[in-house]
C-alpha positions as CSV (number, residue, x, y, z in Angstrom):
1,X,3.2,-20.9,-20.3
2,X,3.0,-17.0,-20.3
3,X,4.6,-15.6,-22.8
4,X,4.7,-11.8,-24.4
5,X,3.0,-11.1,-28.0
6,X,6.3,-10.8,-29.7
7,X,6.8,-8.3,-33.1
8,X,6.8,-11.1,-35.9
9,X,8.5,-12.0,-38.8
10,X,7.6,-9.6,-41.3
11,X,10.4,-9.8,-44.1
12,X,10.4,-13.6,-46.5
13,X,13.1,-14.9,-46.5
14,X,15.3,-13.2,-49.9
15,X,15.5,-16.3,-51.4
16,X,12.0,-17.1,-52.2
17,X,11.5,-15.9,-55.6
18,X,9.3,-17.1,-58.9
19,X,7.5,-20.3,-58.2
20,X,7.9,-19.3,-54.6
21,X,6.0,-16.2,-54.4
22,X,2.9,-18.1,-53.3
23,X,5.0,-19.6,-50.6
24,X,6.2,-16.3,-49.3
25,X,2.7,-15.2,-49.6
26,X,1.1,-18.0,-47.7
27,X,3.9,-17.1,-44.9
28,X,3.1,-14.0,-44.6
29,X,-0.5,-14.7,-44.4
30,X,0.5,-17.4,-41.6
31,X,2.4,-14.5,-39.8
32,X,-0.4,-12.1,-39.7
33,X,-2.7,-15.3,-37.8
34,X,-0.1,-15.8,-35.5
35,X,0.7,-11.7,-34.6
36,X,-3.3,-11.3,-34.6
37,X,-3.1,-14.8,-31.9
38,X,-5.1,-17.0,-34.7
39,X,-2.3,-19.6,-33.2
40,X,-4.3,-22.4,-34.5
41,X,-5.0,-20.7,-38.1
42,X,-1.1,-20.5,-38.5
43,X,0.0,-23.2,-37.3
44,X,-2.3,-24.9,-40.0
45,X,-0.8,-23.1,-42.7
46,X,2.8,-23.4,-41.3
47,X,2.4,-27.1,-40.9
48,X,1.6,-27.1,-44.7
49,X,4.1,-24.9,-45.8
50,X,6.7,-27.0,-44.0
51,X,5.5,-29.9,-45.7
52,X,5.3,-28.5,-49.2
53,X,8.3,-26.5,-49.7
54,X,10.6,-28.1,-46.5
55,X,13.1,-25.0,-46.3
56,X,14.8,-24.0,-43.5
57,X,12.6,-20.6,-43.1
58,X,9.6,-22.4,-43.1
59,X,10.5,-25.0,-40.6
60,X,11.4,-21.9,-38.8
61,X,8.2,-20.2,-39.0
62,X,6.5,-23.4,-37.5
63,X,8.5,-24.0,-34.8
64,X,8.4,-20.2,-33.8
65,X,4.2,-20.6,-34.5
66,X,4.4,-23.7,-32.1
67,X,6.7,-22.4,-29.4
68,X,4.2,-18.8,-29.6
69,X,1.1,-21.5,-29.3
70,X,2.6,-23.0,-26.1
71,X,4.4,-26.0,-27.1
72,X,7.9,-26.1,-27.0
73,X,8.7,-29.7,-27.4
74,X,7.0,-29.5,-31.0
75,X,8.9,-26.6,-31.9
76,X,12.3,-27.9,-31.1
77,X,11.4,-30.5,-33.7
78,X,10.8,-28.2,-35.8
79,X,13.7,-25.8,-35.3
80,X,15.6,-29.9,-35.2
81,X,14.3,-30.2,-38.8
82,X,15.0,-26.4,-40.1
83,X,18.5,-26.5,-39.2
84,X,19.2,-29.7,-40.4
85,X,17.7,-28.4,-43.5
86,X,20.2,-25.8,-44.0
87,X,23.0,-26.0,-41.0
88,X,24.2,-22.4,-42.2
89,X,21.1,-20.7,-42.0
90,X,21.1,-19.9,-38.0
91,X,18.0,-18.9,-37.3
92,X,16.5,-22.5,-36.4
93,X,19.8,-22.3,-33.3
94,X,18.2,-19.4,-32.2
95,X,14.7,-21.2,-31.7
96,X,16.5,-24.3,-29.9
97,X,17.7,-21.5,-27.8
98,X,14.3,-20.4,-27.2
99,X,13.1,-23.6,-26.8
100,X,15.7,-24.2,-23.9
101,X,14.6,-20.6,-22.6
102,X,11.0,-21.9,-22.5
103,X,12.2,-25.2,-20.0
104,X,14.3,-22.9,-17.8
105,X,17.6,-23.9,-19.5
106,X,19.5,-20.9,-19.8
107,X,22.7,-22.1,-19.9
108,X,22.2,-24.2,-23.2
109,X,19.7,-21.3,-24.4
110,X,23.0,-19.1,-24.1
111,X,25.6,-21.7,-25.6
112,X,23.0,-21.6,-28.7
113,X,22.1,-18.3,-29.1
114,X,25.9,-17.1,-28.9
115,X,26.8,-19.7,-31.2
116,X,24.8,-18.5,-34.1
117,X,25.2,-14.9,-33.5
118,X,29.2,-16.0,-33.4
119,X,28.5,-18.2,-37.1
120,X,27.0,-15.5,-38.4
121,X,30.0,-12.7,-37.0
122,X,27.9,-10.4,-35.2
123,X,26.4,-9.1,-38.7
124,X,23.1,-11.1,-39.4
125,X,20.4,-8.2,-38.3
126,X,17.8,-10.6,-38.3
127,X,20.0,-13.2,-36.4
128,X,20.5,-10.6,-33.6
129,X,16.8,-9.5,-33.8
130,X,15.7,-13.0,-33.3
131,X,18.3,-13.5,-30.7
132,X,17.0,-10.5,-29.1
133,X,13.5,-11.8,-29.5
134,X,14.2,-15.0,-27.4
135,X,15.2,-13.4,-24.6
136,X,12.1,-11.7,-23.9
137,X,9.8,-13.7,-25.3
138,X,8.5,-15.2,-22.2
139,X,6.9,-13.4,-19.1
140,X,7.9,-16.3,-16.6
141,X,11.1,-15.5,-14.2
142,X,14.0,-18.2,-15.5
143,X,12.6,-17.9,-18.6
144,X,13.9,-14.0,-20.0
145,X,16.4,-12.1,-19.7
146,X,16.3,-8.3,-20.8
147,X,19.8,-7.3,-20.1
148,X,21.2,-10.0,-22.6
149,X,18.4,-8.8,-24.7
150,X,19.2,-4.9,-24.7
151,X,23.1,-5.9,-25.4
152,X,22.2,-8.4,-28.4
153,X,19.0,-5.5,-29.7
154,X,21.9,-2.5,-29.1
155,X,24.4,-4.4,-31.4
156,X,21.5,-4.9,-33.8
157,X,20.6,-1.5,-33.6
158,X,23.9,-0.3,-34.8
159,X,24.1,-2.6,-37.9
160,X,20.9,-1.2,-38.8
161,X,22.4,2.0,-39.9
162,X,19.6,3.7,-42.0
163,X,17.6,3.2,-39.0
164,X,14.8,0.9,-41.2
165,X,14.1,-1.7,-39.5
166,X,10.9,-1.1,-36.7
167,X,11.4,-5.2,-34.9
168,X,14.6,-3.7,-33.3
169,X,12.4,-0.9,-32.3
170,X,9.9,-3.3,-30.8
171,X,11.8,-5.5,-29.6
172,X,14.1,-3.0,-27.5
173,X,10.6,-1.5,-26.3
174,X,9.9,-5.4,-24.7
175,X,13.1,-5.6,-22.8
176,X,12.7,-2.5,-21.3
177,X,9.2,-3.3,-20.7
178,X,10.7,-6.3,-18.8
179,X,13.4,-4.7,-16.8
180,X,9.7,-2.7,-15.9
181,X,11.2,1.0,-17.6
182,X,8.4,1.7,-18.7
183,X,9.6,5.5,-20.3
184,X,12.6,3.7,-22.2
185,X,9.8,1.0,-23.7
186,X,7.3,4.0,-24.7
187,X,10.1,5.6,-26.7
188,X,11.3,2.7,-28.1
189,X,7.9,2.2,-29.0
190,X,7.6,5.6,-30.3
191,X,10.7,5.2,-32.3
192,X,9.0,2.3,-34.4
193,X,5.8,4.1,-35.2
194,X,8.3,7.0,-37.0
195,X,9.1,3.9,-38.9
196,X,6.1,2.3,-39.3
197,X,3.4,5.0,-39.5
198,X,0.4,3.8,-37.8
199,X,1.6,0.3,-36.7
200,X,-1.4,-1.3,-34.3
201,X,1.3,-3.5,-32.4
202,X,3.3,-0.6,-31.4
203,X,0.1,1.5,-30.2
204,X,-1.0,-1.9,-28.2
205,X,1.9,-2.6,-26.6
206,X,2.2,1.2,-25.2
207,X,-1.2,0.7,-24.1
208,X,0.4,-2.3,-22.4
209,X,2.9,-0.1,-20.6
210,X,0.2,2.3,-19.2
211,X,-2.1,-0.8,-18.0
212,X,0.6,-2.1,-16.3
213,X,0.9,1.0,-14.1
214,X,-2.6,0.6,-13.4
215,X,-3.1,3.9,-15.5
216,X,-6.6,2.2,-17.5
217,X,-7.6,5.3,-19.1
218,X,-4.5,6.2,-20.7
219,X,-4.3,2.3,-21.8
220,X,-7.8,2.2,-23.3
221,X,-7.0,5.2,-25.2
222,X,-4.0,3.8,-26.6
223,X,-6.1,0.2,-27.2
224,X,-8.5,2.2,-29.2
225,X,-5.7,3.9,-31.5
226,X,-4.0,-0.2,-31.7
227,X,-7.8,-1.2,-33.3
228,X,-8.8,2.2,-35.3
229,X,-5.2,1.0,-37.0
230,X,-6.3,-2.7,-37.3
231,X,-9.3,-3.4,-36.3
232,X,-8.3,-7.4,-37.3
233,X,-5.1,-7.1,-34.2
234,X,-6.7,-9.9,-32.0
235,X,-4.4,-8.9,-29.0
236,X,-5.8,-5.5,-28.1
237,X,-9.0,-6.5,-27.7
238,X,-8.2,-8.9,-24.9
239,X,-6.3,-6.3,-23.0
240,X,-8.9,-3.9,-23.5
241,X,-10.9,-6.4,-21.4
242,X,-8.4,-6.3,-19.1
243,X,-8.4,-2.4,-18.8
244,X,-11.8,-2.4,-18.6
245,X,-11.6,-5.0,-15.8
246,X,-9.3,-2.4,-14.1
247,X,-11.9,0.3,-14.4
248,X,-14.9,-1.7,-13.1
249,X,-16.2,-1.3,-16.3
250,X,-17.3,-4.6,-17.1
251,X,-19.8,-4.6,-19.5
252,X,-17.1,-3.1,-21.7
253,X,-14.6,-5.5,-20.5
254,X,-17.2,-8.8,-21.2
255,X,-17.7,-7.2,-24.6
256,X,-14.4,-6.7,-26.0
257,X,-13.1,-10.2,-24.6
258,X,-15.7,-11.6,-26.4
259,X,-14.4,-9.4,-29.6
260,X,-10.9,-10.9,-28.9
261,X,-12.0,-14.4,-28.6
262,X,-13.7,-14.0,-32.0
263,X,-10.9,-12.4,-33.9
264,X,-7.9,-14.8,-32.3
265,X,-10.2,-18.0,-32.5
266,X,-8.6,-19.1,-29.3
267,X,-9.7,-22.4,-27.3
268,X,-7.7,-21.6,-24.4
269,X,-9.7,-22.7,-21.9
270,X,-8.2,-20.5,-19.6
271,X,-9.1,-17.4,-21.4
272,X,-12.6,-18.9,-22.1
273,X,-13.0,-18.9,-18.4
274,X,-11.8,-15.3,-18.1
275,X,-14.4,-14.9,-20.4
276,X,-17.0,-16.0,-18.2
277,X,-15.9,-14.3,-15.3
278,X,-16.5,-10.7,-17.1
279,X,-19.5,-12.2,-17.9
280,X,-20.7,-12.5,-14.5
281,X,-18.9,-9.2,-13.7
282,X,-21.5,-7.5,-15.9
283,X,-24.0,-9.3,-14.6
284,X,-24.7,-11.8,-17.5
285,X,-24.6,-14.9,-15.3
286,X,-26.7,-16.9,-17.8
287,X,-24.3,-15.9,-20.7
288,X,-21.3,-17.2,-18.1
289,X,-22.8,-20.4,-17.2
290,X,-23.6,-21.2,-20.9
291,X,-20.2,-20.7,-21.7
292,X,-18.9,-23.2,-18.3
293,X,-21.0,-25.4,-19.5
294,X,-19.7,-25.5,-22.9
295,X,-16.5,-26.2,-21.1
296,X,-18.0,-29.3,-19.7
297,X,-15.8,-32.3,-20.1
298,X,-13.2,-29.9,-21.9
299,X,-11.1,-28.8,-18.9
300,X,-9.6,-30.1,-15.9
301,X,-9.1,-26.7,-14.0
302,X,-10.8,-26.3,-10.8
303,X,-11.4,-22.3,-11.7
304,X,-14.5,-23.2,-13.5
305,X,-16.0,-24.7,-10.5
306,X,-15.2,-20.9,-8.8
307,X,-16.9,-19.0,-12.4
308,X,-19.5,-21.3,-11.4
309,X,-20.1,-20.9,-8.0
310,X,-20.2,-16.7,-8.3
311,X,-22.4,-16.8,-11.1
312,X,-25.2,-19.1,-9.7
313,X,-24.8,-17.1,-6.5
314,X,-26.0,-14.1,-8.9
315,X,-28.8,-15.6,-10.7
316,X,-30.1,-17.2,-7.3
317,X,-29.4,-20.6,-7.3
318,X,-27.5,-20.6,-3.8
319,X,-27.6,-24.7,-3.4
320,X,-25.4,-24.5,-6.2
321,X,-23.9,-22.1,-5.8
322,X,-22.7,-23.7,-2.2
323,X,-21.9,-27.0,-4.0
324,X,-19.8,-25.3,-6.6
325,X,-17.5,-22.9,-4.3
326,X,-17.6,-25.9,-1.6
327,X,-16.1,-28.1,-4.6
328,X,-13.5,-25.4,-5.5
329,X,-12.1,-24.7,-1.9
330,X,-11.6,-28.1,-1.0
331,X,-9.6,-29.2,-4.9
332,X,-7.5,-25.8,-4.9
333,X,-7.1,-24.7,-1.6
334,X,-4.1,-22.4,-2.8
335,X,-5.5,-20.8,-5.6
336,X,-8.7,-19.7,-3.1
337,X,-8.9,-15.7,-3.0
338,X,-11.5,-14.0,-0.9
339,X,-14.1,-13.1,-3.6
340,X,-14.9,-16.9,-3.5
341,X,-15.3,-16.5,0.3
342,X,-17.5,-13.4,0.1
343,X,-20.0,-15.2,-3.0
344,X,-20.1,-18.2,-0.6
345,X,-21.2,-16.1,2.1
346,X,-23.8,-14.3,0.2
347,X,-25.2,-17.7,-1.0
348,X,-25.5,-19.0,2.5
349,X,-27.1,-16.0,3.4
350,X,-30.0,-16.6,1.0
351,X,-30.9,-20.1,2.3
352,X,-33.1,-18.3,5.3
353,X,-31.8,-21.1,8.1
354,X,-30.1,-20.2,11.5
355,X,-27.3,-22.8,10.0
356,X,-27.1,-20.4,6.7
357,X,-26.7,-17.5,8.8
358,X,-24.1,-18.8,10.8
359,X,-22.1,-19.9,7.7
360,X,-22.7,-16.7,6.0
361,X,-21.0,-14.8,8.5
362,X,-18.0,-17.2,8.9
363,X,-17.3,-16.8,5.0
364,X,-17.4,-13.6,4.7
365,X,-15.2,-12.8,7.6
366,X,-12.8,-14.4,6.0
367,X,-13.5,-12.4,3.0
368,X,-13.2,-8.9,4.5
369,X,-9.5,-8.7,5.5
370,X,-8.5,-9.0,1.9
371,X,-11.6,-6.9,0.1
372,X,-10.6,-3.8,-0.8
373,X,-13.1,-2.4,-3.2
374,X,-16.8,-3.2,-1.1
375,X,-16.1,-2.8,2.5
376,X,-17.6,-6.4,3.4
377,X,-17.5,-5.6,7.1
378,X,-20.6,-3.4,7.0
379,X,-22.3,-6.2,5.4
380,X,-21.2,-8.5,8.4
381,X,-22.4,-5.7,10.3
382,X,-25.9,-5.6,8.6
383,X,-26.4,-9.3,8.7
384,X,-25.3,-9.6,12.9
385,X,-27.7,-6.7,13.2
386,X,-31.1,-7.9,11.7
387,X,-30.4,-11.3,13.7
388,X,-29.9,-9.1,17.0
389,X,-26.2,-10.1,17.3
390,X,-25.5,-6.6,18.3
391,X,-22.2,-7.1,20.1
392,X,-21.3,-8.3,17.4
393,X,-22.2,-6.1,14.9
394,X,-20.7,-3.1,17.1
395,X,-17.4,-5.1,16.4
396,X,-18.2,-5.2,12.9
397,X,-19.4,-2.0,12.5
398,X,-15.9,-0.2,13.7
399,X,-14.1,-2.4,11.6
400,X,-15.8,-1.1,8.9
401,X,-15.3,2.4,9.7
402,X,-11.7,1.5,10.6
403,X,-10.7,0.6,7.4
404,X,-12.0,3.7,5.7
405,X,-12.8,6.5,8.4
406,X,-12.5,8.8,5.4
407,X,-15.5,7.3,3.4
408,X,-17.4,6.5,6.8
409,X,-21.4,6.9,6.1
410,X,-24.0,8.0,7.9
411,X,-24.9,4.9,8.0
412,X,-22.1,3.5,9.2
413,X,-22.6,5.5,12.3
414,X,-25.9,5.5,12.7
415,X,-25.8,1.2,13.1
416,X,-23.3,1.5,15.1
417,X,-24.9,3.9,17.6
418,X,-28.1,1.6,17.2
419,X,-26.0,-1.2,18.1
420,X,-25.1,-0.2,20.9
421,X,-28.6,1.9,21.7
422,X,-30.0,-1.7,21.5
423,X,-27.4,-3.4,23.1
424,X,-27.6,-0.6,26.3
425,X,-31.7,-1.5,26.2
426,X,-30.7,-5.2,27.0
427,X,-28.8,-4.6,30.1
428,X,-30.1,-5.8,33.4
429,X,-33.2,-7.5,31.4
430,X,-31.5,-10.3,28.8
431,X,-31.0,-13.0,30.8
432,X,-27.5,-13.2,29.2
433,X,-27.2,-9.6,30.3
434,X,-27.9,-9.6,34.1
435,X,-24.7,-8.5,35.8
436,X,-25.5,-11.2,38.4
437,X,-28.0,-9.1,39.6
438,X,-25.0,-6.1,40.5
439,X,-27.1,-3.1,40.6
440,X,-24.1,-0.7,40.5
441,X,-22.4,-3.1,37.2
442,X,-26.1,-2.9,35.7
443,X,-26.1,1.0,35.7
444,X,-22.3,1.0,34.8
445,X,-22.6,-1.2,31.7
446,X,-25.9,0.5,30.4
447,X,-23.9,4.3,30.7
448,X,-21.1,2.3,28.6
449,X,-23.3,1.3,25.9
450,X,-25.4,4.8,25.9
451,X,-22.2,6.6,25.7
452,X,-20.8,4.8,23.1
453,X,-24.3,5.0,20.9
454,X,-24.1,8.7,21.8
455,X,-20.6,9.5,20.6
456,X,-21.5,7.6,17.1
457,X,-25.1,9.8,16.8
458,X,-23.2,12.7,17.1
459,X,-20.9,11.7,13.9
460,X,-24.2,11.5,12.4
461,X,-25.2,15.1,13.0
462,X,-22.0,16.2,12.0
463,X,-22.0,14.1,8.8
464,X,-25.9,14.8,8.1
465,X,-27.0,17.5,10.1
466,X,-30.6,17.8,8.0
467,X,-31.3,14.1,9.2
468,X,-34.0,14.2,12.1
469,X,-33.6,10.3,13.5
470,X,-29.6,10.9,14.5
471,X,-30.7,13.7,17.2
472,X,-33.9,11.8,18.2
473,X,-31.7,8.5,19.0
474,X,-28.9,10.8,20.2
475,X,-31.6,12.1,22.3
476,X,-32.9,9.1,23.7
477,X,-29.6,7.3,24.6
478,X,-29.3,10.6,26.8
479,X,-32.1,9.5,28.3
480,X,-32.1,5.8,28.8
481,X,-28.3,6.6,30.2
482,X,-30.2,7.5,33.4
483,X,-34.1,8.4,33.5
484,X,-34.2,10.0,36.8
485,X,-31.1,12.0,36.2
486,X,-32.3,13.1,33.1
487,X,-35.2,14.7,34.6
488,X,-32.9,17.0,36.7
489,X,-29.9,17.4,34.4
490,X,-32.3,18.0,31.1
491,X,-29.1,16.9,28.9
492,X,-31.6,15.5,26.6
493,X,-33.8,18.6,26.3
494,X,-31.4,20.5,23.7
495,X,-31.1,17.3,21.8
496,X,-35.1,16.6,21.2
497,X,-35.9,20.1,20.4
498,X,-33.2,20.0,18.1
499,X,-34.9,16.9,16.8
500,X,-38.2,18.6,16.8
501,X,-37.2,22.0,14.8
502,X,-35.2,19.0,12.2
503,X,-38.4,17.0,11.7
504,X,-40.6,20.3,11.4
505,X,-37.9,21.0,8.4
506,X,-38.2,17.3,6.7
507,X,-42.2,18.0,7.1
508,X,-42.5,21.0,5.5
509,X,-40.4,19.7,2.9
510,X,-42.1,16.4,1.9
511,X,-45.9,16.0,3.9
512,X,-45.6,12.2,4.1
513,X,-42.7,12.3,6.6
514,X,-45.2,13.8,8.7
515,X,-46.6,10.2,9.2
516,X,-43.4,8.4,9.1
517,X,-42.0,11.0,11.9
518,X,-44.9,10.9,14.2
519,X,-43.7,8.4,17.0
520,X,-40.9,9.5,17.6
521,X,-42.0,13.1,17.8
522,X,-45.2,12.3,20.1
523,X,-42.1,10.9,22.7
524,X,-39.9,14.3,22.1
525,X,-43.0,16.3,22.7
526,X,-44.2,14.3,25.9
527,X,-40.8,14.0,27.6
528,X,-40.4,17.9,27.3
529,X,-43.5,18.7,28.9
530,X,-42.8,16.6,31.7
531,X,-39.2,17.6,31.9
532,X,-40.4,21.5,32.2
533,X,-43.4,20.6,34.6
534,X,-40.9,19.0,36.5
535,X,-39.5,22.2,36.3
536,X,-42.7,23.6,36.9
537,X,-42.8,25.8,33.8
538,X,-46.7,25.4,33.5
539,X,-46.3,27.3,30.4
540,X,-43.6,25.6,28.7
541,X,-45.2,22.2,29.9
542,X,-48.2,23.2,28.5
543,X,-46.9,24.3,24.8
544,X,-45.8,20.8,24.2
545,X,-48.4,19.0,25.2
546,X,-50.5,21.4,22.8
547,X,-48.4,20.2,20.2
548,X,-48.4,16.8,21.1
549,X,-52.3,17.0,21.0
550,X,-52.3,18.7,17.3
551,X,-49.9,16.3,16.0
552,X,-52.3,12.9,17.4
553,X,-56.0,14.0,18.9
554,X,-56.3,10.9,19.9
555,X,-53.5,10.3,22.3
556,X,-55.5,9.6,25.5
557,X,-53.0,10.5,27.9
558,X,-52.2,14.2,26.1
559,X,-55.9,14.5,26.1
560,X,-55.5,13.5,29.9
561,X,-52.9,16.0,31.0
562,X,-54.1,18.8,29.0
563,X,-57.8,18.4,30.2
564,X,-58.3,16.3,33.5
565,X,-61.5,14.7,34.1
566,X,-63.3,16.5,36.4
567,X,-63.1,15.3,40.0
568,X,-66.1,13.0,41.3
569,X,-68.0,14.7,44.0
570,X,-67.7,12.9,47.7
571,X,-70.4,10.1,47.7
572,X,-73.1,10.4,50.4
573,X,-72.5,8.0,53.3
574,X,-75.1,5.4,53.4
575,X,-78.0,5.9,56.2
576,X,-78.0,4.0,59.0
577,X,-80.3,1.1,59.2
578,X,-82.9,1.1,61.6
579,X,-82.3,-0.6,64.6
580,X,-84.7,-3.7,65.0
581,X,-86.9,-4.0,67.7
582,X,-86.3,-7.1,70.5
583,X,-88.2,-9.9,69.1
584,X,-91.1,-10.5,72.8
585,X,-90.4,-13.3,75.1
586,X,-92.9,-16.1,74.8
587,X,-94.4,-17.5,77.5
């Protein structure tokens, strides 16, 4: 049952007076438990109260502690035994109203509610703030209604001529809250504060209004105002969690729920598990599974099987992990979102098997339509591409720059060209690349792939023109396109010198790039010699071999082309032998 924190009973009843002080005390006392959500705290003392001085009020307390605690069939008992107590005191109709609310009965909730506002001629404030109250007391469609609510509040409103009485404040703020007027709730909310100087219910609930426009920052600040006021207000702390959950700030959010499940005392399990989940979300996993398994045997809800599954993931138990997720999916199909795909995936990932792989891919597919906050399709990408899938990851790869061309990376690109660099490299050699042997589809499909890994090194320069390897690759998918045409066309010439005058850059500004640059610069420098000797510009030819030689002395075939071994002379042709004498007859 989801229901709102409604403004409580804050005025005993004007009977209770001498001997019954203490009572009106200990109700008050139960009232602040239940506004703070210490449900089980005041439903204790209410229980006792109802059993020690049986009045009509305090029957009514009870059955408004047990219908705010989530059980509507013990409060209509209660509400049963409050009116029965004193049939002219309407207040008790009102909760049987509420209680009908609660099942999705409105038409009796209405019969009951107009009855005792009728009984009591339209003039009972508290009748018509209670009334009022009923009507948006619960979040659940079927279950409110805050245009009854605004006409019962408005005629309370009026009777409340010295303008005294905050609740009607409040309560107008939750119907337009409801009816999602958000500016109408605020001052409403406003108006109750004139009244009540400083009132922490009033502050939280307008932090409510500005987390439910997804504006967190304006909600925390309000949160903090609602606990600087009472720092005991149970309520706030839990939606701080939840703004801080908005806000990716986690650790805050694990923190204050903890504060609120303190203060209110709850056992919900539901907001035990929540718990847990901010847990995990800051990276506590340990602290998340102690509380699951605290939980143990305590719950029948498939979520903790989920909290369970994402927080093994992070602390590395992936078999677990697998079995927990595996568990969930298959018991709750329809409460399945994609974060329990995309923690599934990562923990296949981890098991290091072709078959773990394979699964990890398939889950977090189905993850990455529905992300919105990590962009799971470069991780697709990343995993396809270290296990040489790179068709594959090309597909991935433009997916992922698809959904957010904006906030594309270098990196983005960059893969993407290598992709299909790598891919281009495979053509006409991969058995599973052969073209059936089509010379002419060979050369077509390798252009196709070059040109594609060209166009995405060239968003690299653009994005990060200080970053040597784009132009080098960039360079060398010119080349691979067509080797022989290179060597006449020299598209790729601009591009490695470009490379070569980016690397001398990165060198000068960090010396140990010299080392991690020097492959790929011994290729730029030997192409361009033999591109200009090609061209036979000696001179040119010549300069880059002579850097080529500086750069790596040892290089054998720089050594080669810039000194040639010395020709052999002609070997001497071997003498003739001697011709031999004929051997004498014999006689």
């Amino acid at each position: 049952m989801n229901f709102q924190k409604k403004a409580l009973l804050t005025v005993v009843a004007a009977g209770l007076f001498g001997s019954l002080q203490a009572v009106a005390q200990d109700a008050q006392s139960g009232v602040k438990d239940l506004e703070a959500g210490r449900y089980t705290k005041a439903l204790q003392t209410f229980q006792g109260l109802a059993t020690s001085a049986p009045s009509a009020e305090n029957f009514f307390y009870l059955g408004y502690a047990q219908l705010k605690s989530g059980n509507p069939d013990a409060a209509k008992q209660a509400f049963e035994k409050g009116a029965a107590a004193d049939p002219k005191n309407q207040l008790n109709n009102v909760g049987l109203g509420a209680v009908a609310l609660a099942k999705k009965d409105r038409a009796t909730a209405k019969t009951l509610i107009d009855n005792a506002i009728k009984e009591t001629k339209s003039k009972d404030i508290g009748v018509l703030l209670r009334a009022g109250e009923a009507y948006t007391m619960f979040k659940d469609a079927g279950m409110n209604d805050p245009a009854e609510a605004l006409r019962i509040l408005t005629i309370a409103d009026e009777r409340d001529k010295k303008n005294e009485n905050a609740d009607i404040e409040m309560a107008l703020g939750d119907a337009y809250s409801l009816k999602n007027d958000g500016g109408n709730a605020v001052t409403k909310y406003e108006n109750a504060l004139s009244i009540r100087p400083n009132d922490a219910e009033a502050k939280y609930k307008i932090g409510n209004t500005f987390l439910r426009g997804k504006n967190y920052a304006e909600a925390q600040k309000f949160y903090a105002q609602a606990i600087e006021a009472d720092p005991e207000f149970a309520p706030t702390y839990e939606d701080l969690a939840e703004a801080f959950f908005g806000s990716r700030a986690y650790k805050n959010a694990s923190k204050n729920m903890d504060l609120y499940i303190q203060k209110s005392q709850t056992t919900d399990v539901d907001k035990l598990l929540r718990s847990a989940q901010f847990d995990f979300l800051a990276g506590d996993n340990m602290k998340a599974i102690q509380k699951l398994d605290q939980l143990k045997g305590k719950v029948n809800n498939p979520v903790i099987q989920r909290i369970y599954g994402w927080a093994y993931s992070g602390s590395g138990k992936y078999n677990e992990a697998i079995e927990a997720l595996n568990t969930f999916i298959k018991t709750a199909p329809e409460k399945v979102i994609y974060d329990d795909y995309k923690y599934l995936g990562r923990a296949y990932g981890q098991l290091g098997t072709p078959e773990g792989d394979s699964l990890s891919i398939v889950n977090l597919e189905k993850a990455a339509p529905q992300d919105s906050t990590e962009n799971l399709y470069r991780e697709i990408g990343k995993n396809l591409y270290g296990a040489k899938r790179y068709d594959r990851a090309i597909t991935a790869y433009k997916k992922a720059i698809a959904v957010d061309t904006g906030k594309a990376t270098t990196n983005d690109y960059f893969q993407l060209g290598m992709a299909n660099y790598l891919l281009g490299s495979r053509v006409g050699r991969d058995s599973t690349m052969m073209m059936g042997g089509d010379t002419a589809a060979i050369r077509q499909a390798k252009e196709k792939f070059y040109a594609a890994a060209d166009s995405a090194f060239l968003k690299v320069n653009k994005i990060t023109p200080d970053w040597s390897p784009g132009y080098y690759f960039r360079a060398s998918a010119n080349y691979f396109s067509d080797t022989k045409g290179a060597m006449v066309t020299g598209e790729p010439v601009p591009l490695y010198e470009k490379y070569l005058e980016v690397s001398d850059k990165e060198i000068a500004a960090d010396a140990a790039k010299k080392e991690a640059n020097k492959r790929y610069m011994m290729t730029a420098y030997k192409f361009l010699s033999s591109y200009y000797a090609n061209k036979n510009d000696a001179v040119k030819s010549k300069e880059y071999l002579t850097k080529a030689a500086e750069l790596d002395p040892n290089d054998k075939d720089v050594q080669n082309a810039l000194n040639p071994p010395a020709p052999q002379p002609a070997a001497k042709p071997a003498a003739k032998p001697a011709a031999k004498k004929p051997a004498k007859a014999t006689k």
